[in-house]
PDB file of N, CA, C and O in Angstrom:
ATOM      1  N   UNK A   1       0.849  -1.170   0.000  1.00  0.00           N
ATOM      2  CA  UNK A   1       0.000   0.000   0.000  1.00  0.00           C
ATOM      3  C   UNK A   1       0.896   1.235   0.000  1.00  0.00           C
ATOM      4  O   UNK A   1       1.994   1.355   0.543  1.00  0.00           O
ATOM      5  N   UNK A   2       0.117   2.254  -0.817  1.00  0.00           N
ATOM      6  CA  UNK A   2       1.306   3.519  -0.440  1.00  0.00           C
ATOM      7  C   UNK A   2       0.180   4.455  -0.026  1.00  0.00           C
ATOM      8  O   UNK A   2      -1.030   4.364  -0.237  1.00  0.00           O
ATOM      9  N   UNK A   3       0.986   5.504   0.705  1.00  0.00           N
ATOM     10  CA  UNK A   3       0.166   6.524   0.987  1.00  0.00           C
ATOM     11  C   UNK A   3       0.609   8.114   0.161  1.00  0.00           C
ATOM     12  O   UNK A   3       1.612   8.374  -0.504  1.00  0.00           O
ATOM     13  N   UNK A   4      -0.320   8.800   0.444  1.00  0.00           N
ATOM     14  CA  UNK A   4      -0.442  10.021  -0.280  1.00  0.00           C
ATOM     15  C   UNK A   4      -0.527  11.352   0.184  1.00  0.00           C
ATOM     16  O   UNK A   4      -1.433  11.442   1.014  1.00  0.00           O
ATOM     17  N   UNK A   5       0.035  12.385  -0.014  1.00  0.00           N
ATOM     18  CA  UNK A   5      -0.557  13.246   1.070  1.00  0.00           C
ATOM     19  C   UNK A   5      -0.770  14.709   0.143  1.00  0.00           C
ATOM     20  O   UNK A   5       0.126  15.361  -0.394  1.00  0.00           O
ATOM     21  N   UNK A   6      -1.965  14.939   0.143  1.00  0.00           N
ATOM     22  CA  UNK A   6      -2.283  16.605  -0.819  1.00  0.00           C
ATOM     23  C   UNK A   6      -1.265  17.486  -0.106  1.00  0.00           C
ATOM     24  O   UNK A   6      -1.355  17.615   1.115  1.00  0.00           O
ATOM     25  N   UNK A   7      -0.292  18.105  -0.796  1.00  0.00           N
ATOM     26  CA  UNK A   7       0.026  19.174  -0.178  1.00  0.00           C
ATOM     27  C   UNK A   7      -0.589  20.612  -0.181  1.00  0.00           C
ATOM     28  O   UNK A   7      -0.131  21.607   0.380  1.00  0.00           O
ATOM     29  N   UNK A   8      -1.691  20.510  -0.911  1.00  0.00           N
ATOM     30  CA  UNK A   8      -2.354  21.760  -1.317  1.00  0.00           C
ATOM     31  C   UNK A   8      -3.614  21.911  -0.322  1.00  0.00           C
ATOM     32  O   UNK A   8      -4.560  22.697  -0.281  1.00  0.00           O
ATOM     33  N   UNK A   9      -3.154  20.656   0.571  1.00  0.00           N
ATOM     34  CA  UNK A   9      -4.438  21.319   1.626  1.00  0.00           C
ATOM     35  C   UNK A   9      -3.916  20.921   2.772  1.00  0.00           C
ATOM     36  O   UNK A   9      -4.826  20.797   3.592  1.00  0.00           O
ATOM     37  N   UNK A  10      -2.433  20.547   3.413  1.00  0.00           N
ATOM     38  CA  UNK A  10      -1.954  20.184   4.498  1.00  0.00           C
ATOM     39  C   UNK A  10      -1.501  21.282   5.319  1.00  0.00           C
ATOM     40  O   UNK A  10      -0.737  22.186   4.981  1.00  0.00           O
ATOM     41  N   UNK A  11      -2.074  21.097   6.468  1.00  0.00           N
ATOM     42  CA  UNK A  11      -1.626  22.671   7.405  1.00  0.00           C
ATOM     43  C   UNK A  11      -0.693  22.216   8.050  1.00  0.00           C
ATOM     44  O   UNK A  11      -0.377  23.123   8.820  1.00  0.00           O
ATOM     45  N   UNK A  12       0.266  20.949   8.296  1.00  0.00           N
ATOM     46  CA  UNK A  12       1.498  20.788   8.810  1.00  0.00           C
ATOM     47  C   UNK A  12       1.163  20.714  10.062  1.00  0.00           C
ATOM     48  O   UNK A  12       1.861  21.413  10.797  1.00  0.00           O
ATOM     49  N   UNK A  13       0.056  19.906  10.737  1.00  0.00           N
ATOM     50  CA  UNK A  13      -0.252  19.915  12.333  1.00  0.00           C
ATOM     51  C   UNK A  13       1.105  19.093  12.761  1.00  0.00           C
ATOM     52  O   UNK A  13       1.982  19.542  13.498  1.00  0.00           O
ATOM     53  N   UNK A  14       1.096  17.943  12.217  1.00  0.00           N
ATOM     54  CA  UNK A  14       2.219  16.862  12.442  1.00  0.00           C
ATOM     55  C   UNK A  14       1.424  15.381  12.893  1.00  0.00           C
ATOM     56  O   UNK A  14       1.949  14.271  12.988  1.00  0.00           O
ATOM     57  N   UNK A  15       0.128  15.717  13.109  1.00  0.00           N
ATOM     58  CA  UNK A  15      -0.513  14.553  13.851  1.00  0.00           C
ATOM     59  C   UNK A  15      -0.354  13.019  13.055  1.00  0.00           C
ATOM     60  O   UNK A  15      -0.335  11.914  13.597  1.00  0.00           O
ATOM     61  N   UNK A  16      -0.248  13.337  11.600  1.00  0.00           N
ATOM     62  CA  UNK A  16       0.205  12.125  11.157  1.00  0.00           C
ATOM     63  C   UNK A  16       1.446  11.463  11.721  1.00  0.00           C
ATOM     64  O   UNK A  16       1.465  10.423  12.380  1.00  0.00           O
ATOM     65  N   UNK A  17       2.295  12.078  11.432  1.00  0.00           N
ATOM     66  CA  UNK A  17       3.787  11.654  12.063  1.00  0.00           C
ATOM     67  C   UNK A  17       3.737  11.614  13.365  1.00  0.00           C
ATOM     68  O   UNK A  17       4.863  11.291  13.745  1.00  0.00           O
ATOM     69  N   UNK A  18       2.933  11.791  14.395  1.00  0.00           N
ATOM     70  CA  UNK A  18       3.105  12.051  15.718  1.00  0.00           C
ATOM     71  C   UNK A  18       2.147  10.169  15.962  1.00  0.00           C
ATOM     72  O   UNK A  18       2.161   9.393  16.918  1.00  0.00           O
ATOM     73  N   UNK A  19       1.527  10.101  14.752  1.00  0.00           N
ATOM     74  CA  UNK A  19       0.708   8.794  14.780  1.00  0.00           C
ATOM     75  C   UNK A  19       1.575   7.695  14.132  1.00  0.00           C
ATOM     76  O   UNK A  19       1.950   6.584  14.507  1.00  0.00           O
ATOM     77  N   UNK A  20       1.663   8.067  13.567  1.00  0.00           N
ATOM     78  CA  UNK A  20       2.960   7.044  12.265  1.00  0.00           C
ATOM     79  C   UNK A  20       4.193   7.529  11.857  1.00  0.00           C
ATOM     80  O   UNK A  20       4.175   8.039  10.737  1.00  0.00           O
ATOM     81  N   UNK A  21       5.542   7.521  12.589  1.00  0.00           N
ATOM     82  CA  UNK A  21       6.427   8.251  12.218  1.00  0.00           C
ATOM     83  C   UNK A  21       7.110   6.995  10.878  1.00  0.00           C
ATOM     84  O   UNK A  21       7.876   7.277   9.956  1.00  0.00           O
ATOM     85  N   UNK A  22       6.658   5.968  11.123  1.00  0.00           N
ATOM     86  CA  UNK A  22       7.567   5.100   9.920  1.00  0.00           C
ATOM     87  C   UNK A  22       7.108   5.417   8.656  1.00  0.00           C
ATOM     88  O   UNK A  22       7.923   5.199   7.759  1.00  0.00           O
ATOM     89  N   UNK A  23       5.793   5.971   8.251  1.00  0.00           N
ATOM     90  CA  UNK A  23       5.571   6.497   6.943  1.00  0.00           C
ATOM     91  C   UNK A  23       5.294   8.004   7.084  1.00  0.00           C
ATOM     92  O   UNK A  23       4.493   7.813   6.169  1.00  0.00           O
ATOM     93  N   UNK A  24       5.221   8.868   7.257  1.00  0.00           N
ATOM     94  CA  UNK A  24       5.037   9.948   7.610  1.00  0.00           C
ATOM     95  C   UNK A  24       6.027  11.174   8.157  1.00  0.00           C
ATOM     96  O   UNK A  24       6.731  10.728   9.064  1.00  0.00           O
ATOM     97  N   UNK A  25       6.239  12.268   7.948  1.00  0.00           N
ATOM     98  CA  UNK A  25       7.089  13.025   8.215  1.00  0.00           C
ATOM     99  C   UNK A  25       7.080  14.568   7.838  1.00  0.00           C
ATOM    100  O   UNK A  25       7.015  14.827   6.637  1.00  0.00           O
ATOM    101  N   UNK A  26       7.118  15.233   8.413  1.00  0.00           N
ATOM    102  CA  UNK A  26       7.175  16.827   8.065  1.00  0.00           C
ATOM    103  C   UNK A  26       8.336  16.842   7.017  1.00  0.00           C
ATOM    104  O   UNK A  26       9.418  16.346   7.332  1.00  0.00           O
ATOM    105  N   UNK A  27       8.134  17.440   5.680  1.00  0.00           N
ATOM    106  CA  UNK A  27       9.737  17.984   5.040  1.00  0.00           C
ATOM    107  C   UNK A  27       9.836  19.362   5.229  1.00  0.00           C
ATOM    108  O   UNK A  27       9.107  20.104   5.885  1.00  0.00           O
ATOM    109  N   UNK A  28      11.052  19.664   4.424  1.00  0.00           N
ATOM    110  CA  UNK A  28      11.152  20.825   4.592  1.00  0.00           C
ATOM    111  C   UNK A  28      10.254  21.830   4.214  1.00  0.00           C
ATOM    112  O   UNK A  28      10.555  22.964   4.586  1.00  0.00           O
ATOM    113  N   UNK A  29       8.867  21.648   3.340  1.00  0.00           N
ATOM    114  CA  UNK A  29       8.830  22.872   3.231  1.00  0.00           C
ATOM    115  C   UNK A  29       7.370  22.946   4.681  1.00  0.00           C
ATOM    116  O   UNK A  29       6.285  23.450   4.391  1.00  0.00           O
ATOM    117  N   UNK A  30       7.591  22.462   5.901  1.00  0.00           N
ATOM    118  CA  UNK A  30       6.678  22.398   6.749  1.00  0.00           C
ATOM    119  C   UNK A  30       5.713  21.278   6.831  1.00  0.00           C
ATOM    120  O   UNK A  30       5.187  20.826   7.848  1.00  0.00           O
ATOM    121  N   UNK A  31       5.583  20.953   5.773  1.00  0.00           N
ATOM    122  CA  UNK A  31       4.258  20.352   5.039  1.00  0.00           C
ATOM    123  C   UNK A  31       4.446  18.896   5.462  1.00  0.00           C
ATOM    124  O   UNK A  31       5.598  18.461   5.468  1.00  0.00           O
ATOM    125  N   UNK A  32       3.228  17.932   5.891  1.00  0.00           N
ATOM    126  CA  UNK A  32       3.786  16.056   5.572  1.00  0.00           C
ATOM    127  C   UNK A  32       3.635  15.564   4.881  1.00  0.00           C
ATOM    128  O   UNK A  32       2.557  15.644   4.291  1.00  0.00           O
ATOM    129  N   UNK A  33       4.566  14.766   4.509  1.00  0.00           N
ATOM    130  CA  UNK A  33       4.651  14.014   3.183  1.00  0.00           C
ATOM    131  C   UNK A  33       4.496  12.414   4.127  1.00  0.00           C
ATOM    132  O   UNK A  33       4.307  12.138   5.312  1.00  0.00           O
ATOM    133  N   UNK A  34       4.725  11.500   2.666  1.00  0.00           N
ATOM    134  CA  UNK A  34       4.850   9.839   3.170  1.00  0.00           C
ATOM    135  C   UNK A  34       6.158   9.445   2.400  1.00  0.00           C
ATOM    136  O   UNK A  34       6.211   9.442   1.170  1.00  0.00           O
ATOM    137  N   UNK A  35       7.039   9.167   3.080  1.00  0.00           N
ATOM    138  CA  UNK A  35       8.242   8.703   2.661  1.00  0.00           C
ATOM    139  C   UNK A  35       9.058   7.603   2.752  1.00  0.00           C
ATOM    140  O   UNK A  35      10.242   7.271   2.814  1.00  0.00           O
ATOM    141  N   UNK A  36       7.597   7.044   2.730  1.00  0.00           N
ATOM    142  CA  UNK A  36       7.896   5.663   3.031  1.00  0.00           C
ATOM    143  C   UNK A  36       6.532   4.690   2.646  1.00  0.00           C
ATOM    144  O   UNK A  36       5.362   5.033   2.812  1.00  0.00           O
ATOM    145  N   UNK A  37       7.072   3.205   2.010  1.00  0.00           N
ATOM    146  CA  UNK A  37       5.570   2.762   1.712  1.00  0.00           C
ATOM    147  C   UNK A  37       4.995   2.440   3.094  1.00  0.00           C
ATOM    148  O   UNK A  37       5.822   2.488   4.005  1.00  0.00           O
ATOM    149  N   UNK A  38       3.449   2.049   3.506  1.00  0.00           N
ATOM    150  CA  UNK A  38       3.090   1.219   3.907  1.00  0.00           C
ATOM    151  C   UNK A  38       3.296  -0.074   4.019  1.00  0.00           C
ATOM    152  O   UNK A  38       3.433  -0.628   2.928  1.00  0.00           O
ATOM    153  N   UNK A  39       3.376  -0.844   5.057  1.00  0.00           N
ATOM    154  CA  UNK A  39       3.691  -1.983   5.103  1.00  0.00           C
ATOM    155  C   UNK A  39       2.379  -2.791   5.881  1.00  0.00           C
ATOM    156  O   UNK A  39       1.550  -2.243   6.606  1.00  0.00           O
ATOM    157  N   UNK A  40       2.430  -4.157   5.542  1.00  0.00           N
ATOM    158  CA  UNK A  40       1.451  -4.680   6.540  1.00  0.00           C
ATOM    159  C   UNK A  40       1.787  -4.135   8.590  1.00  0.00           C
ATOM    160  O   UNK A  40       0.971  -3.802   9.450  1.00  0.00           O
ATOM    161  N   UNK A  41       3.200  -4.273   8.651  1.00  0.00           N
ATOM    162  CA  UNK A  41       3.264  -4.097  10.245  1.00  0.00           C
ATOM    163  C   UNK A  41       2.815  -2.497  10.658  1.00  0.00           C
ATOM    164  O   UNK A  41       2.441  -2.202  11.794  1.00  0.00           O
ATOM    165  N   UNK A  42       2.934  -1.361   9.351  1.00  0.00           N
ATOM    166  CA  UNK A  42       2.293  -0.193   9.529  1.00  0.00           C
ATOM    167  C   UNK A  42       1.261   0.547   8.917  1.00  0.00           C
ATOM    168  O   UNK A  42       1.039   1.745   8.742  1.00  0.00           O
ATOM    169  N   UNK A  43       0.603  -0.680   8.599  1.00  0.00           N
ATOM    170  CA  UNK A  43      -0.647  -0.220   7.841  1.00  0.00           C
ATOM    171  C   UNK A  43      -2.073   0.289   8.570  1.00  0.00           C
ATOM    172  O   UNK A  43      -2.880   1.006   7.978  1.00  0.00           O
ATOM    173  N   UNK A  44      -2.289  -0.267  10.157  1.00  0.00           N
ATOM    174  CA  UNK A  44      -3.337   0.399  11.229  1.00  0.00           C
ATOM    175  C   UNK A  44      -2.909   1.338  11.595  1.00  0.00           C
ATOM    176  O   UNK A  44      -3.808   2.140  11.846  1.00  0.00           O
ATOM    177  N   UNK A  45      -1.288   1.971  11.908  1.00  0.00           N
ATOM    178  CA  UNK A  45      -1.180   3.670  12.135  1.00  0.00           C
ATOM    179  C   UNK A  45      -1.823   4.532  11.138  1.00  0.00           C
ATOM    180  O   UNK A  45      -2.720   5.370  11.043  1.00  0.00           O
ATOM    181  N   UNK A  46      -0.740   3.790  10.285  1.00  0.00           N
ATOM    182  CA  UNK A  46      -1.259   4.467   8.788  1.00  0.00           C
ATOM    183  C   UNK A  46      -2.756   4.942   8.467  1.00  0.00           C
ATOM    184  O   UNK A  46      -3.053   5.974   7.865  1.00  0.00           O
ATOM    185  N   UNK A  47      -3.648   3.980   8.990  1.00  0.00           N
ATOM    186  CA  UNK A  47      -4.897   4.291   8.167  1.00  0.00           C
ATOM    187  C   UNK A  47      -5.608   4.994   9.575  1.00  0.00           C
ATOM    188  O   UNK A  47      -6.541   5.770   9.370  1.00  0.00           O
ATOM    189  N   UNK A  48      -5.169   4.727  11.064  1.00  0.00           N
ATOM    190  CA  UNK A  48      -5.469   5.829  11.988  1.00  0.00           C
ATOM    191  C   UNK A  48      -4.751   7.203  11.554  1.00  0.00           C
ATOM    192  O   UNK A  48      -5.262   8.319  11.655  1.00  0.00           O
ATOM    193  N   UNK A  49      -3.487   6.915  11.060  1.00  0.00           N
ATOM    194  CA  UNK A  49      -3.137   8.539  10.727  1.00  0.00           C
ATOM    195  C   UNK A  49      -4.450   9.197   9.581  1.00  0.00           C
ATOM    196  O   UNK A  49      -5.278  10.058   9.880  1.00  0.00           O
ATOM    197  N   UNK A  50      -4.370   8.790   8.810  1.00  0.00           N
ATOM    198  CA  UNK A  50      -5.438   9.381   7.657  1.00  0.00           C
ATOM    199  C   UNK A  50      -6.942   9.557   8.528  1.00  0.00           C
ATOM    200  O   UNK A  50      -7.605  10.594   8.552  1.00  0.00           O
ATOM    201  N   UNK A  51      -7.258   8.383   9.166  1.00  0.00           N
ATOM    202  CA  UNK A  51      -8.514   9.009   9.425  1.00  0.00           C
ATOM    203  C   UNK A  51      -8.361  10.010  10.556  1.00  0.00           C
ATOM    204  O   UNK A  51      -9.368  10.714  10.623  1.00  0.00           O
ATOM    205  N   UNK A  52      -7.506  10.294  11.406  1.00  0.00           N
ATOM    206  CA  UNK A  52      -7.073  11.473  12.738  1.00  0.00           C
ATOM    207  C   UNK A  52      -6.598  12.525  11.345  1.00  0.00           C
ATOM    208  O   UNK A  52      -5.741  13.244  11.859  1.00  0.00           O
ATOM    209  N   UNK A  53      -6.703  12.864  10.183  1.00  0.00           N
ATOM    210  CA  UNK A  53      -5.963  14.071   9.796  1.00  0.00           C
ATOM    211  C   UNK A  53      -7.311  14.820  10.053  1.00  0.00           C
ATOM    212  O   UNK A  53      -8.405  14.288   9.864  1.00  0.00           O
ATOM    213  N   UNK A  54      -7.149  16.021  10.472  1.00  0.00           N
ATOM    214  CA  UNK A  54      -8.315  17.223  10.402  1.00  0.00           C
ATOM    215  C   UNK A  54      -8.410  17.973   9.107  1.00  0.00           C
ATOM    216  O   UNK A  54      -9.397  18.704   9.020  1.00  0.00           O
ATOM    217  N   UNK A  55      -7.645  17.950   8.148  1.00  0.00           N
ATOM    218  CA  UNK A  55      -7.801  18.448   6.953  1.00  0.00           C
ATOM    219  C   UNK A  55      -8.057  16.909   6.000  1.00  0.00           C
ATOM    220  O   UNK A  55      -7.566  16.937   4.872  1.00  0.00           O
ATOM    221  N   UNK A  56      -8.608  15.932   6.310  1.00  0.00           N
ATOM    222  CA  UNK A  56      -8.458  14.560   4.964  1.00  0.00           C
ATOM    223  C   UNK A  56      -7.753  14.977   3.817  1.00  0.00           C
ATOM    224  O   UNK A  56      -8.180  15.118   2.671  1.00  0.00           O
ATOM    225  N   UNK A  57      -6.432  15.188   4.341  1.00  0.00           N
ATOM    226  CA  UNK A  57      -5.546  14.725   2.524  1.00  0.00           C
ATOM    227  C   UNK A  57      -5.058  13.811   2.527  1.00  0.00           C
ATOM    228  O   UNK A  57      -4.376  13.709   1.508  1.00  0.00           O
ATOM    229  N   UNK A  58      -4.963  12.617   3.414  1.00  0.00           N
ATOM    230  CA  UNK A  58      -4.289  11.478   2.924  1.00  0.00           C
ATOM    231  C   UNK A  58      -4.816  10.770   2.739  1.00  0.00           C
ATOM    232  O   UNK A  58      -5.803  10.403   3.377  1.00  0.00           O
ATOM    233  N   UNK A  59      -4.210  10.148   1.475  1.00  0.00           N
ATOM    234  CA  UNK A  59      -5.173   8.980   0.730  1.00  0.00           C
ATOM    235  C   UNK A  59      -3.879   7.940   0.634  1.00  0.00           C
ATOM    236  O   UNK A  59      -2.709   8.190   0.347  1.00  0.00           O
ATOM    237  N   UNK A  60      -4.615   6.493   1.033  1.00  0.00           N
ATOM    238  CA  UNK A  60      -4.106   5.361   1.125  1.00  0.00           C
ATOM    239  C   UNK A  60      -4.566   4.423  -0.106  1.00  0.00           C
ATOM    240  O   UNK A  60      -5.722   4.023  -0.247  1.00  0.00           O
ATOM    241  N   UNK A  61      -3.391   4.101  -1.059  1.00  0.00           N
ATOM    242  CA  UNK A  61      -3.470   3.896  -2.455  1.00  0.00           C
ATOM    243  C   UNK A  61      -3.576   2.184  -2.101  1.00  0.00           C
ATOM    244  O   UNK A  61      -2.629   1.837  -1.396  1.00  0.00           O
ATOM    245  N   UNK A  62      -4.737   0.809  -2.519  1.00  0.00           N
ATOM    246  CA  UNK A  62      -4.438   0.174  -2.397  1.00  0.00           C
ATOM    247  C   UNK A  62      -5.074  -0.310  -0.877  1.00  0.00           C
ATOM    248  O   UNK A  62      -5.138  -1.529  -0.716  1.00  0.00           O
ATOM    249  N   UNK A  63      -5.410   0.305  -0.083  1.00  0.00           N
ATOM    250  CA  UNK A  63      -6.486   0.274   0.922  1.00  0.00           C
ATOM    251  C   UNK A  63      -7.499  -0.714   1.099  1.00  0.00           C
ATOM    252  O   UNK A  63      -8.531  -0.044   1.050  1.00  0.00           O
ATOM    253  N   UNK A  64      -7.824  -1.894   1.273  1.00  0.00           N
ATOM    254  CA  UNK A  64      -9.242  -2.291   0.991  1.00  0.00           C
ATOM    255  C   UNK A  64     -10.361  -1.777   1.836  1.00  0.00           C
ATOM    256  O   UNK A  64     -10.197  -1.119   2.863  1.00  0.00           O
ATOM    257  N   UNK A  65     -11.207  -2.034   1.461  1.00  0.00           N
ATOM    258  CA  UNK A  65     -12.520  -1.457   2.150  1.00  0.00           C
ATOM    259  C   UNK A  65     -13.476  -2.245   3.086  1.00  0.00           C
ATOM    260  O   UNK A  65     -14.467  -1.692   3.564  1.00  0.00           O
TER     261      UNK A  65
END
């Protein structure tokens, strides 16, 4: 699974990374990115990070439902 993150609507809280630091991370320009794939052992942060974002820009590519 990979994850995704809009940068055109991320306010840089950090709560992703503060939830999932193995895929997730502030870069430089403030903003979080995913820099890393998903894995099965971090795929429930992962998809708690996305659903805890207060702006929903991350999208989890590959996700089932």
């Amino acid at each position: 699974m990979k994850a995704n993150v809009d940068k055109s609507g991320c306010i840089g809280c950090g709560l992703c990374v503060d939830i999932c630091p193995e895929v997730f991370r502030i870069g430089e320009d403030g903003l979080a990115e995913a820099y890393a794939p998903v894995t099965p052992e971090t795929a429930e942060r992962a998809t708690e990070a996305k659903d805890a974002c207060p702006v929903s820009v991350i999208e989890l590519e590959g996700e089932e439902s």
